[in-house]
BATORVO-346561 format. One line per field, with one value per residue (C-alpha): residue number from 1; residue in one letter; x, y, z. Coordinates in steps of 0.05 Angstrom, whole numbers, plus 32768, in hexadecimal, padded with zeros to 4 digits. Example, Ala and Ser with C-alpha at 12.3 -4.5 7.8 and 13.67 -1.06 7.14 Angstrom:
2
i: [1|2]
aa: [A|S]
X: [80F6|8111]
Y: [7FA6|7FEB]
Z: [809C|808F]
This chain:
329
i: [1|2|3|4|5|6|7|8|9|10|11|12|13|14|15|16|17|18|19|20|21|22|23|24|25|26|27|28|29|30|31|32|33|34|35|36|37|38|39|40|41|42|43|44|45|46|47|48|49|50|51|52|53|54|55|56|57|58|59|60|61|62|63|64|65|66|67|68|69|70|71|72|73|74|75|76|77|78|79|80|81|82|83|84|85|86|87|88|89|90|91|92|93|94|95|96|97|98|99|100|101|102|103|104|105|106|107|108|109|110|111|112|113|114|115|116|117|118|119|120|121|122|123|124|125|126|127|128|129|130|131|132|133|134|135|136|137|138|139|140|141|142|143|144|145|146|147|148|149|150|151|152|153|154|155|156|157|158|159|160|161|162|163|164|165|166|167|168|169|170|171|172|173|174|175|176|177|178|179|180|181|182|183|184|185|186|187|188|189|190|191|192|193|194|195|196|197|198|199|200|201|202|203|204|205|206|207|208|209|210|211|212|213|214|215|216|217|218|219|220|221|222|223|224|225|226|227|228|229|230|231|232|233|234|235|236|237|238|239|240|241|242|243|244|245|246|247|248|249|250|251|252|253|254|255|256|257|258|259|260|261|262|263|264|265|266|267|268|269|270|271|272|273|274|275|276|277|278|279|280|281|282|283|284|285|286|287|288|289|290|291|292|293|294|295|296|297|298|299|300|301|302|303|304|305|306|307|308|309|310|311|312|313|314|315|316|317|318|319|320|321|322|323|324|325|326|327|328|329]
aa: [X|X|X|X|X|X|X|X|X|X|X|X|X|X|X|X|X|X|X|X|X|X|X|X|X|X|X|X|X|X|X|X|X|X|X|X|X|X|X|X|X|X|X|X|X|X|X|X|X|X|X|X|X|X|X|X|X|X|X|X|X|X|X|X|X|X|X|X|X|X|X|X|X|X|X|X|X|X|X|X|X|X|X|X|X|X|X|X|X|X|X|X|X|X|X|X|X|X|X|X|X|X|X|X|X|X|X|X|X|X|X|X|X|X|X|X|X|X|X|X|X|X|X|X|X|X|X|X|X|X|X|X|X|X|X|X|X|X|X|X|X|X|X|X|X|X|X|X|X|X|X|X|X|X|X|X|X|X|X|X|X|X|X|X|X|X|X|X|X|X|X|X|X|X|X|X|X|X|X|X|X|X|X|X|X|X|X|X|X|X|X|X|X|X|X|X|X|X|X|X|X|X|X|X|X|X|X|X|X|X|X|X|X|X|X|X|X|X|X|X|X|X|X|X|X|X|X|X|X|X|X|X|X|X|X|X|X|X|X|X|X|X|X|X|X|X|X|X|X|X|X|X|X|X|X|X|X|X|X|X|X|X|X|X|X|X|X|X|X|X|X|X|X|X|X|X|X|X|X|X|X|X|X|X|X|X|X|X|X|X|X|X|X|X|X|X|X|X|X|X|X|X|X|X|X|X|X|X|X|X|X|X|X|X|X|X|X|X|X|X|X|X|X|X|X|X|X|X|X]
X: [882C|8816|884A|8868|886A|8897|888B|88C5|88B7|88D0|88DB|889B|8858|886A|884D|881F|87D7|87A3|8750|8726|86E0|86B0|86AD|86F5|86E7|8710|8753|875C|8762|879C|87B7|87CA|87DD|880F|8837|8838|87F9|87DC|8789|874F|8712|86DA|86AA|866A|8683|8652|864E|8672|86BB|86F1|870B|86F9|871D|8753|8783|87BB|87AC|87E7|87AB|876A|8740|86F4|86BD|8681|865F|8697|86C1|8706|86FE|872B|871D|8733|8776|8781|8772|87A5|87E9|87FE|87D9|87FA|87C9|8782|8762|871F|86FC|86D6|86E0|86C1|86F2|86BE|86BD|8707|8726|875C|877F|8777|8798|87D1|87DC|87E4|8816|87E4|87DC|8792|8789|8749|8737|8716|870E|8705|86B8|86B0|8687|8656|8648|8647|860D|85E5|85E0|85C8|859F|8577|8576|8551|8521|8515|8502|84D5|84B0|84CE|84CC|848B|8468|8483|846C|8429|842B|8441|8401|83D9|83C8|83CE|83CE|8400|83DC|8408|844C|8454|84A0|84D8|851A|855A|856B|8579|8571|85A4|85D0|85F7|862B|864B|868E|86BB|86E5|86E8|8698|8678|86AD|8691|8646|8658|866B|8631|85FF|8614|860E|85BF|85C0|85CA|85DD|8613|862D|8659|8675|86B3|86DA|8718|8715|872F|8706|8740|8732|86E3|86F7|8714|86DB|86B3|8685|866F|8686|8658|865A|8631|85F9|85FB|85F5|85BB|8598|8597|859A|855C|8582|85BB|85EA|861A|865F|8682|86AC|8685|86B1|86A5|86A3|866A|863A|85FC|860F|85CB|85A1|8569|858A|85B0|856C|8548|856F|8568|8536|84F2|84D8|851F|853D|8573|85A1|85D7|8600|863D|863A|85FB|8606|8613|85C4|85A2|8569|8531|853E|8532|84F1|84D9|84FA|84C7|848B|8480|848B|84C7|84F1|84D0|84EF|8536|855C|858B|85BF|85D5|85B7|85CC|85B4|85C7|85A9|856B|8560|8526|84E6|84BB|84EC|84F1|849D|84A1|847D|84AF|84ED|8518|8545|857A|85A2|85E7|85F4|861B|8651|8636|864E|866C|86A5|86A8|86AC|86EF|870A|8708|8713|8759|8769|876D|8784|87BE|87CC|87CD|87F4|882E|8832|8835|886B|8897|8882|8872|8836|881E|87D3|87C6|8794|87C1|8804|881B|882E]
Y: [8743|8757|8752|878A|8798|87C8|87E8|87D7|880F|885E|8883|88AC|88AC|88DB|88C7|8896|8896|8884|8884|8898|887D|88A7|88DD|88E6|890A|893C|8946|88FF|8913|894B|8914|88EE|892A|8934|88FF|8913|88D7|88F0|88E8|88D4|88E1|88C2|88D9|88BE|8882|884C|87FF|87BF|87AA|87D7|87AE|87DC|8820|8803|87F4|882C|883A|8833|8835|8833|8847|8831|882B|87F8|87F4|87EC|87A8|8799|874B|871D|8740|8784|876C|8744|8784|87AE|87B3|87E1|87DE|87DC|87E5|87F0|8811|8804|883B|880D|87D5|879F|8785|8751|877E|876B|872A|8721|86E1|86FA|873F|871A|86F5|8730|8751|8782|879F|87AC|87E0|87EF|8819|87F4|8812|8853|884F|8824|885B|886B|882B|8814|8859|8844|87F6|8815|8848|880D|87EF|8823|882D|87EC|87E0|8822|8818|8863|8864|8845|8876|88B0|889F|8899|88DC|88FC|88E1|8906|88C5|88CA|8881|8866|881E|87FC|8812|87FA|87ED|87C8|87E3|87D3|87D2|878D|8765|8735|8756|871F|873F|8714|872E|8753|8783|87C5|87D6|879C|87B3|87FA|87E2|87B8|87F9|881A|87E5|87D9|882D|8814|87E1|87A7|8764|875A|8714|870B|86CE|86D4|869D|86CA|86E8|86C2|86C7|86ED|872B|8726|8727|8765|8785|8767|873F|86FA|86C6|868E|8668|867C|8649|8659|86A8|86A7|8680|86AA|86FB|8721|8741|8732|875C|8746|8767|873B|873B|8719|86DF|8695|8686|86B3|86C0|86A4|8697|86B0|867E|8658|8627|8664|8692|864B|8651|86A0|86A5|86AB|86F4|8711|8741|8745|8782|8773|87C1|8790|8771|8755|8705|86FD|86F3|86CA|8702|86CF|86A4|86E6|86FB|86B3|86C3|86FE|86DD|86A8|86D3|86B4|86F3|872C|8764|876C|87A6|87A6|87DA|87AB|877E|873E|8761|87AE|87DB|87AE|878E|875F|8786|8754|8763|87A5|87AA|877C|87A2|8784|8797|87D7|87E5|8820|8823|8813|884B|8833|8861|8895|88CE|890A|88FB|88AF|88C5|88F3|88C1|888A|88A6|88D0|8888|886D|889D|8899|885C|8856|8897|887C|8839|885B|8884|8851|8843|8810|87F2|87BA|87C9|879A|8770|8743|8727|8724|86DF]
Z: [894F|8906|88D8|88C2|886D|8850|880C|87D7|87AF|87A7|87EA|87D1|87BE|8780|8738|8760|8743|8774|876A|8799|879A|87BB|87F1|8812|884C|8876|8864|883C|87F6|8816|8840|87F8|87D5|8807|87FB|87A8|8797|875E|8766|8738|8769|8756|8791|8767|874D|8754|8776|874D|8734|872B|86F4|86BF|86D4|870C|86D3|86D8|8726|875D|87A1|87A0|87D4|87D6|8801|8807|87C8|879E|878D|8788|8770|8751|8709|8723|873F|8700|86DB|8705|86EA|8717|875B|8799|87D1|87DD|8815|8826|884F|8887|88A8|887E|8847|8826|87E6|87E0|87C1|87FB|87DE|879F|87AF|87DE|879C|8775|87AD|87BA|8806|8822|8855|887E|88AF|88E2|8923|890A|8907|8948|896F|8938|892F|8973|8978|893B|895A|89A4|897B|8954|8992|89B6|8973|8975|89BD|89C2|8979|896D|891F|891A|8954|8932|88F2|890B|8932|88EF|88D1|890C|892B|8975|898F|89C8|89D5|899E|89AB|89F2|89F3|8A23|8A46|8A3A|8A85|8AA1|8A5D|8A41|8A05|89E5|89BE|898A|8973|89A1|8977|8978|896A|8995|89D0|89CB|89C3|8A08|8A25|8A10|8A24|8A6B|8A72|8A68|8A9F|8A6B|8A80|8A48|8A2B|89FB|89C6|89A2|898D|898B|89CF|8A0B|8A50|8A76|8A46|8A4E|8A9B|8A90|8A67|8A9D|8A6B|8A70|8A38|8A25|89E0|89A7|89AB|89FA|89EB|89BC|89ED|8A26|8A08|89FC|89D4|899E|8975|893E|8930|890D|88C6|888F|8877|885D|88B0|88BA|887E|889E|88E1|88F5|88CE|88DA|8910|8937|8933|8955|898C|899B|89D2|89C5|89C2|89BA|898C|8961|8943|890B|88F5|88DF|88A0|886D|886A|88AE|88B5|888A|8878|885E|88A0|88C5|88AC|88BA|88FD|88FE|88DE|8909|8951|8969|8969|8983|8955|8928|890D|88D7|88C2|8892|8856|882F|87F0|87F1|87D6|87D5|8816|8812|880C|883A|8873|8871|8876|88B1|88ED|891C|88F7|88EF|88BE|88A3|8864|887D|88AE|88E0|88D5|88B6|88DD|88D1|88FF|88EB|88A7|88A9|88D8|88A4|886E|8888|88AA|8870|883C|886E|8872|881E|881E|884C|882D|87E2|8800|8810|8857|8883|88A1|88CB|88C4|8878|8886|885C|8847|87FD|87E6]
């Protein structure tokens, strides 16, 4: 059970100053004004630390590109929470901010079903050359012969990371006649039962799928776990998708991946170096990649962003709430 962390401040959110970094969708920036927040939206402020403007701020609520790092929370005097709009909190110093008695909030979950579309949708683009055949049609070029493509049905999906996006990617797949496998340290055999998946060990998963898909958090546990050694072991000619986080592959080990024919094709949502993914991969003819869309959706979008201008509005408020992804020291 999470534990359950109650705010020791007034019994509302008046006087409280919060920024808001980019877009807020929906009715998020209300949401906060209802409690009495008082907001500095910044909807064009750019990527990096926040350490140079988070000074006087109560909340903050941010989204990919920018930082919340040990400088900012040493340069907040008054924060008390900050909500990151996603799922991935690697653009937040947890131990620093548990140090500082500062709650983080995200809002994971809320973009599961985008995602889990953009990974079947790369999928699909990748298997049936689309991007690449359309381009060529829009250059007038009429040619079929090199964009002879595979199916989906009865192929191996090896889905590593069960939460709430690889569940719903699992759902999705099986719709296509997949055989889907899945490795999670976290998740114990009785509950793959039930999702009627097969669990088999990393090593024994990358083995076996055609295909493999990464939803996993990006911590010290996992930067890289897709590196030289683990892309070895993938079967030859198969293909790999990663919409989760940049770092969990290693991108130079990829291309060679690509280079030397031992994986048939990747696609990447997601980049060690955003905005500037490697330029050599991205010109690979075997490789597909999009500027971090996975949930960018109109729906995904207001569902994030009022998750978790909620969740930063009811803790400044005096609430309660057992969704921090951590516990103040």
């Amino acid at each position: 059970m999470e534990p359950v962390l109650t705010a020791n401040h007034e019994s509302d959110g008046a006087g409280m100053l919060v920024l808001v970094c980019g877009r807020l969708a929906g009715r998020g920036l209300e949401i906060l004004r209802e409690v009495g927040c008082d907001i500095d939206h910044q909807p064009n402020r750019g990527a990096g630390s926040l350490a140079d403007v988070i000074g006087p701020f109560h909340g903050v609520i941010i989204h990919t590109s920018q930082i919340v790092d040990r400088a900012a929370l040493e340069a907040a005097r008054k924060l008390r929470v900050v909500g990151r709009a996603g799922a991935g909190v690697d653009n937040i110093d947890i131990e620093a901010a548990s140090k500082a008695g500062v709650l983080v909030f995200n809002s994971a979950g809320a973009n599961a079903v985008s995602a889990a579309e953009h990974t079947l949708g790369l999928m699909l683009a990748l298997a049936r050359h689309i991007p690449a055949a359309a381009a060529t049609l829009e250059l007038g070029i009429w040619d079929r012969k090199p964009y002879l493509g595979v199916e989906l049905q009865d192929k191996v999906l090896g889905v590593v990371g069960l939460g709430r996006i690889g569940r719903q990617v699992a759902r999705r797949a099986r719709a296509f006649g997949m055989q889907v496998q899945a490795a999670d340290p976290f998740i114990d055999s009785s509950t793959v039962t039930g999702l009627g998946l097969e669990l088999r060990t990393l090593g024994d998963l990358l083995g076996a799928a055609d295909w493999v898909t990464l939803h996993l958090p990006l911590d010290v546990s996992t930067r890289h776990l897709i590196d030289r050694g683990a892309l070895a072991l993938m079967k030859p000619g198969s293909r790999l998708i990663n919409c989760a986080r940049g770092g969990l592959v290693d991108d130079a080990a990829l291309l060679e991946a690509l280079q030397s024919g031992h994986l048939a094709g990747a696609a990447c949502d997601v980049f060690e170096n955003e905005p500037e993914p490697d330029r050599e991969l991205l010109s690979h003819p075997r490789f597909l990649g999009t500027p971090h869309l996975g949930g960018a959706t109109a729906e995904a979008h207001r569902r994030v962003d009022e998750d978790i201008a909620q969740q930063v509005a009811t803790y400044l408020a005096g609430g309660e709430s057992g969704r921090a992804v951590n516990k103040p020291c």
